[in-house]
Every structure is written in C-alpha cells, then in structure tokens.
C-alpha positions in Angstrom: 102.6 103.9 80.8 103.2 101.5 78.3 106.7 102.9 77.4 107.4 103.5 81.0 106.8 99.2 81.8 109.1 99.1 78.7 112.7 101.2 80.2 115.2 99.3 81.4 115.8 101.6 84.6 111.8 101.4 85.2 111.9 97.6 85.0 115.1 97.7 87.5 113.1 99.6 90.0 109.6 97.5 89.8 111.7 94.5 90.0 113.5 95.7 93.3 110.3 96.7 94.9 109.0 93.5 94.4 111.4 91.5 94.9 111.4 92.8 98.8 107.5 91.9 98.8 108.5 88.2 97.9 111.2 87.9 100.4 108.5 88.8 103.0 106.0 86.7 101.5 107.9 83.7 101.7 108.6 84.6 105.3 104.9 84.5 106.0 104.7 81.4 103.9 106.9 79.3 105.9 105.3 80.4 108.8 102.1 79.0 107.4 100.7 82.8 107.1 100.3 83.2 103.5 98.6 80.2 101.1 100.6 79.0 98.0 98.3 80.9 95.9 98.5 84.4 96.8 102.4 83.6 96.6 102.6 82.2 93.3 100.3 85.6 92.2 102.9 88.2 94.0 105.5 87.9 91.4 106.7 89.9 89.0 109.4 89.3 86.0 110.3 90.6 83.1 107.6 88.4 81.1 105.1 89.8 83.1 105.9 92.8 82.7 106.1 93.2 79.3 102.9 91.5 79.2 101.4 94.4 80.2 103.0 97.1 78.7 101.9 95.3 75.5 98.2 95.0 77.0 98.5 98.9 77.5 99.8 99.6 74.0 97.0 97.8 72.8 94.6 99.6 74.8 96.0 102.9 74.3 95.7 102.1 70.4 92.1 101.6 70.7 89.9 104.1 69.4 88.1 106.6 71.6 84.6 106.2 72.6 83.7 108.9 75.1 81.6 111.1 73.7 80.6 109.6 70.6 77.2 108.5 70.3 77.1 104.5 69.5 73.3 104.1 68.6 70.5 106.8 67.7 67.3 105.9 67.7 64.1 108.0 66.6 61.3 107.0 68.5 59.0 109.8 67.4 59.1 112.7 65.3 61.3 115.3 66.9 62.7 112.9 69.6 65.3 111.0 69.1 67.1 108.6 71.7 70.8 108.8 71.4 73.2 106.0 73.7 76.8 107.9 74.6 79.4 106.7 76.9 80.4 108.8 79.2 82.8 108.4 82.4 81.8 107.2 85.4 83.8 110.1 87.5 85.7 108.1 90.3 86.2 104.6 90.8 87.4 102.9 93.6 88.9 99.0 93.1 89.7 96.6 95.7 92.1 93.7 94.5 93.9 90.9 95.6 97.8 91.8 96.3 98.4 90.7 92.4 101.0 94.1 91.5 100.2 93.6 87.7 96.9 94.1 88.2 97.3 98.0 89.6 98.3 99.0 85.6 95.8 97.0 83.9 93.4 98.6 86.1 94.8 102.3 86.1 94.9 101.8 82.6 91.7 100.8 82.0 90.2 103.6 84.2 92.3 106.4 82.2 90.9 104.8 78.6 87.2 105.4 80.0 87.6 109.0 81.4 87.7 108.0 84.9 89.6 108.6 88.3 90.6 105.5 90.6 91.5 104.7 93.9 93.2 101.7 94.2 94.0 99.1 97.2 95.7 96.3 96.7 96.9 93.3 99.2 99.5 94.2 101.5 101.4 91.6 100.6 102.1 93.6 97.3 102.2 97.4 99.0 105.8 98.1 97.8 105.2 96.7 94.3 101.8 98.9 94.1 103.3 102.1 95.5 106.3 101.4 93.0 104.0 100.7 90.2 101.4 103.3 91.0 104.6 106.3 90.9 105.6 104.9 87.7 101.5 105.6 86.5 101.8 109.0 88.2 105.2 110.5 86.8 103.6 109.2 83.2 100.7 111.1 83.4 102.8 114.2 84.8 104.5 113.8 81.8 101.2 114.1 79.8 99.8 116.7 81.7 97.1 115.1 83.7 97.2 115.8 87.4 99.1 112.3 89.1 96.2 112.3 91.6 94.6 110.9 88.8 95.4 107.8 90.2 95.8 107.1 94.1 97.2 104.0 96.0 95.7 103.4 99.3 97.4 101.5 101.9 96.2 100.6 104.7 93.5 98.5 105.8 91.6 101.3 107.6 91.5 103.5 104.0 88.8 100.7 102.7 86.1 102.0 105.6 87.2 105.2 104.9 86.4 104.6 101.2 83.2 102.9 101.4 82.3 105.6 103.5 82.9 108.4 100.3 79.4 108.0 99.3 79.2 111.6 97.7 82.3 111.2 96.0 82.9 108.2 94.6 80.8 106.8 92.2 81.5 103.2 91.9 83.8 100.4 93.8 84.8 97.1 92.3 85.4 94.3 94.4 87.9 91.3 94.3 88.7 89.1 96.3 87.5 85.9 98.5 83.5 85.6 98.7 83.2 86.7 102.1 85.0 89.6 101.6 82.8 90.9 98.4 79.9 90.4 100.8 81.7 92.7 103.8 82.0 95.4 100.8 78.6 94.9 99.7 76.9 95.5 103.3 79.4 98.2 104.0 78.6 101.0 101.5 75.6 102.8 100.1 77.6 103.0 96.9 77.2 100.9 94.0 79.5 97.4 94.3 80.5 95.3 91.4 81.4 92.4 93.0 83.7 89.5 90.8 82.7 85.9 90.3 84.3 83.1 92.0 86.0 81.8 89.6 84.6 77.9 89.2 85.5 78.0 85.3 84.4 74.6 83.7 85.7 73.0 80.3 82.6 71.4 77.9 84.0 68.7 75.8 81.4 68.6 72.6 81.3 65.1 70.6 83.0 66.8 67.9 86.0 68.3 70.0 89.3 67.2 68.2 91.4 65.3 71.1 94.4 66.7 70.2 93.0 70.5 70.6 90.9 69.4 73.6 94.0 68.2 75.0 95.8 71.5 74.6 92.9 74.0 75.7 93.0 71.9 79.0 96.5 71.6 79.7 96.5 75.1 79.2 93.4 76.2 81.0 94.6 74.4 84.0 98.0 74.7 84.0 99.3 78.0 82.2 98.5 79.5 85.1 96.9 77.6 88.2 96.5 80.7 90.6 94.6 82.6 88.7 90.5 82.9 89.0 90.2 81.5 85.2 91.8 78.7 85.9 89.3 75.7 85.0 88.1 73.7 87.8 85.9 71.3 86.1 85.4 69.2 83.3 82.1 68.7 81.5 81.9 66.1 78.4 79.4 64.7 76.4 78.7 60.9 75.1 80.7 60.9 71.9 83.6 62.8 73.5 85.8 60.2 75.1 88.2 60.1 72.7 88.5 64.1 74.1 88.4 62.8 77.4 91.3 60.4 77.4 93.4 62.7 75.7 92.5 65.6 78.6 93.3 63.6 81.1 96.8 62.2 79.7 97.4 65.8 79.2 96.4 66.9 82.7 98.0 63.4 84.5 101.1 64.3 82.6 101.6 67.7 84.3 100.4 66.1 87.6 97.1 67.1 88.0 94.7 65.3 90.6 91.8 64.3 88.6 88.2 63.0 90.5 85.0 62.1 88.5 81.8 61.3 88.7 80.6 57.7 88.5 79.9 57.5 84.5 83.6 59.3 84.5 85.1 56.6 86.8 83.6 53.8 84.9 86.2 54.9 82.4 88.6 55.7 84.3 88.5 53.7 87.5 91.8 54.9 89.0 90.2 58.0 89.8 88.6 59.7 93.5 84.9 60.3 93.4 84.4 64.4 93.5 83.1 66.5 95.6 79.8 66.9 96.0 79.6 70.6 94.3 81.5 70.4 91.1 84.7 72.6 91.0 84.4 72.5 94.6 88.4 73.7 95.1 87.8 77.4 95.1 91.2 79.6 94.3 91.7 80.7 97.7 92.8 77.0 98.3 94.8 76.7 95.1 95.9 73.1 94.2 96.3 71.4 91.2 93.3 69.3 91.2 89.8 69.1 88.6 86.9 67.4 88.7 84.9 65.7 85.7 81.6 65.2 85.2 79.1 64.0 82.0 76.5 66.1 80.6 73.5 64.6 79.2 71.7 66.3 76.5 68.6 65.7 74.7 66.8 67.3 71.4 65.0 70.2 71.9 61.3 69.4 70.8 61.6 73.0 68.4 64.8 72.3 66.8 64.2 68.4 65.6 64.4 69.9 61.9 67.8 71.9 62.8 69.4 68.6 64.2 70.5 70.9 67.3 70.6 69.9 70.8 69.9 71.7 73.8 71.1 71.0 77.4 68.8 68.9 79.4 67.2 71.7 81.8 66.5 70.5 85.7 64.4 73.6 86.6 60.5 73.3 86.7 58.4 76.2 87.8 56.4 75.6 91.2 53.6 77.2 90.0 51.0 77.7 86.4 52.4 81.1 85.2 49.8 83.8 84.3 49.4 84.1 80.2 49.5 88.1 80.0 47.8 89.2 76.6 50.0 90.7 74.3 47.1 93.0 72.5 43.3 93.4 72.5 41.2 95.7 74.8 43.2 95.3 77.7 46.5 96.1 75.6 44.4 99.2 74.8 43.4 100.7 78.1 46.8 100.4 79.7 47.8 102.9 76.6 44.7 104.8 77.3 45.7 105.1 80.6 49.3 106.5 80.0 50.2 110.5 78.7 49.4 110.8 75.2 53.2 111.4 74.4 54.0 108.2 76.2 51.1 106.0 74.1 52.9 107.4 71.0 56.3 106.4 71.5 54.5 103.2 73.5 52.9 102.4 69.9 55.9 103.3 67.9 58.0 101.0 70.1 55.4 98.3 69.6 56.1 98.8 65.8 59.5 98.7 65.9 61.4 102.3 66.1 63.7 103.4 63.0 67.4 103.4 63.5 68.9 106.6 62.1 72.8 105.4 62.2 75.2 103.5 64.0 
C-alpha cells in the first residue's frame, strides 16, 4: 500500500477524487452546513500523502507479533502461562470524514491479522472509495482476498453494522461525544470509544522558554483541527519565563489566549476562561487556549528525593476497610479454594518464575 500512495498515476487519481469532495464541501460551507473544522480535515495533497505511505512503510517494516508468545510464565510445575497476540477476527471503525485516516487504519488492521469495515464521513465518500480500491487492488496483488477490507457508505450500513453481533468482533468509534454514546447504546458488541481530545501543555519550572515556546506553537498550531491539538495550558511557579515566551509564540500566530486570574495578573490583556478548562472542544475548531497555574506541594514520602507531587483535590467520603494481607483469615480463603488453585494462589503470592521473554 505503501508503494501504491507513492505512484504518480495513484496520487493523480486520490487527488481527483478528493478534490470533487472539497468542491462540495466548500459548497456546504458557505451555506453554513459544514464547520471549518471538518473542512480543513477533508484535504488531501501530496504532503499528506506521502506522509502516509511513509507511516505504512514503517509499519510494514515492523516485526511480526502474531503468534509469538511475548511473556511465559510458570506458575506451577507443569503449567505454564504463556501471553500471545492473536487477531481480533473483524473490526469495524467509524471515523470522522478525514480520507487519510481510511489507510492508516486499513493498515493497521492488516499488521494485526484482522478484517475491517470501514465508514467514514460523507463528506469524504469519494476520497474513501478511491482510497479503499487503491488498499484492495494492493492486496489482490498480494494475494489476499480485497474483501479484506470494505468501505461502507451509507448512513443506514452503521445500524446494519452494529447489528452484526455474531460477526464482528470489535467496533471503534470516532467522532463527536454524542455520537460515541449513540454507538455505545446501539450494539451488544464491544465499543472502543475515542477521547475528546482536551490535550493540555504542563510548563515545569525547569522548561527551557525557547523549547516551551516551540512545543506550543507547534502543539497548537501545526495542525489546529486535529483532536491532539492542545487546548490548555498548565504552568507552574518558577515557569514564567516559559510562559511569556508561549504566549509570544502563540500571540504571534494569532492565537486567542484566556487565563485564569493568577495568569491574568501577568498578563492583564487577557479574557477570563471558561469555566471548564479547554472548554473549545474540536467540533467547534478555533484558534483559541486557555491557561491556568498548577500548584504543587511536596509529597510527605518523597521529602528525601526532593520530588514533588501534584496537589490532589479528591478525599474519600468514607473510612476505607483495612483488608489483612495474611494471617488466619489469609489462610481460610486458601483453604476454601481447589487445592490446585491454593497452589498457584501461594506461588503467585511468592512471586512466579519468568522462563523467557
């Protein structure tokens, strides 16, 4: 697949095909029916492309780890535990209309041994099915069987998916919050559902400005659409030097900056955030961050390391029960249990032996 992204007449065709879904796009988007951000995440170019054919190669050059046992582990004589990958048989992904996403994804399902169904946004459908043929003809050429991989595309194919509950073994999820939810409710299959995104930046005392400067820009900037894009800014007392240089940086590329109130004592210019840090979610995509301090306080166990932990909010609402780690009552559970189960309950106690890894 990786050589495939790389041909000339390949790259002619992707192009095409997505070039029509960005014609339509911005159609929508001047008739205030598509945000900014699922826009700016529609195209394709010849940097993105060969972006992934060089995350392919690289993947395709890893080594193989089906089938290979990673850890052994005897936990009594005669048995020993073994961990081996295995696939997960078929895989169904739902993803944001994002075209270079339906390779990473196909090519990631192919490394582990697995099967995948794939739906992306409408907005993208002739970029996926153009993308998608070019996965199927390479594996043709390879000798796998193209269904391998299957584009669905229509809305109504996601019910019909969910609904696969003997067949497929996993779905993965992307997308707004709301939606992740609808997938989670709607199928008895297992659903691994994305995070929202929220990324924050911690500026430590000792950050250099100059590099904080530059992971910020970066973070914030490179690529403002995204789900990784930061959203907040966290420093510490020691770190303002950091801080001034991040937010020359960020004021520089015309980034909104708000703060909290120890931020806006420093920088007064500044609009008071949101109440929920990060609050800008990536659905509404806009080039705005938030910073906020962090206080943080010496652990009372790590005075003689000189380390510092964060200050933790979170107090119990109730005494927690001491459970006994030994004595008689240790001793009855284990009589309680199969003899083979009190052995290896012993042994694990010990500490099994490892035999490789």
């Amino acid at each position: 697949m990786a050589a495939a992204l790389a041909d000339p007449g390949e790259r002619e065709r992707l192009l095409a095909a997505n070039a029509r879904d960005v014609a339509a796009a911005k159609a929508a988007a001047a008739a205030g029916e598509l945000d900014p951000a699922r826009l700016k995440r529609l195209g394709l170019d010849a940097a993105k492309l060969g972006s992934v054919a060089d995350g392919l190669a690289q993947l395709a050059d890893r080594p193989e780890l089906l089938g290979r046992p990673r850890l052994r582990r005897e936990l009594d004589d005669g048995l020993v535990l073994e961990q081996v990958p295995c696939p997960l048989g078929l895989v169904g992904v739902v993803f944001e209309a994002r075209p270079d996403a339906a390779p990473q994804i196909g090519g990631l399902c192919l490394k582990s041994g697995n099967a995948a169904l794939l739906k992306g946004g409408s907005e993208a459908r002739e970029s996926n099915r153009a993308l998608v043929e070019l996965m199927q003809r390479a594996l043709q050429r390879h000798g796998v069987a193209p269904a391998a991989i299957t584009l669905l595309e229509q809305r109504e194919d996601i019910t019909a998916m969910l609904a696969l509950d003997g067949v497929l073994d996993l779905v993965i999820a992307r997308g707004g919050h709301e939606f992740v939810r609808h997938v989670q409710r709607s199928t008895q299959i297992a659903v691994m559902g994305h995070a929202e995104g929220v990324c924050h930046l911690f500026l430590h005392a000792s950050a250099e400005p100059a590099m904080a400067a530059t992971i910020a820009a970066d973070a914030k900037c490179g690529y403002p659409a995204a789900c990784n894009a930061i959203e907040a800014l966290l420093w510490e007392g020691g770190a303002e030097a950091a801080l001034d240089a991040c937010v020359a940086a960020l004021r520089e590329r015309g980034v909104e900056l708000r703060g909290c109130d120890r931020t806006r004592a420093r920088h007064p210019s500044w609009r008071p955030r949101a109440s929920r840090i990060g609050a800008t979610s990536t659905g509404r995509w806009c080039w705005r961050s938030g910073a906020s301090t962090m206080k943080r306080t010496r652990s009372p166990t790590s005075t003689d390391t000189g380390r510092s932990t964060p200050r933790r909010s979170w107090r119990p609402t109730r005494p927690q029960p001491r459970v006994p780690r030994g004595g008689r009552r240790r001793r009855r559970v284990l009589e309680r249990e199969h003899p083979l189960r009190r052995r290896l309950s012993l042994r694990a106690r010990r500490g099994g032996r490892y035999l490789d890894r």
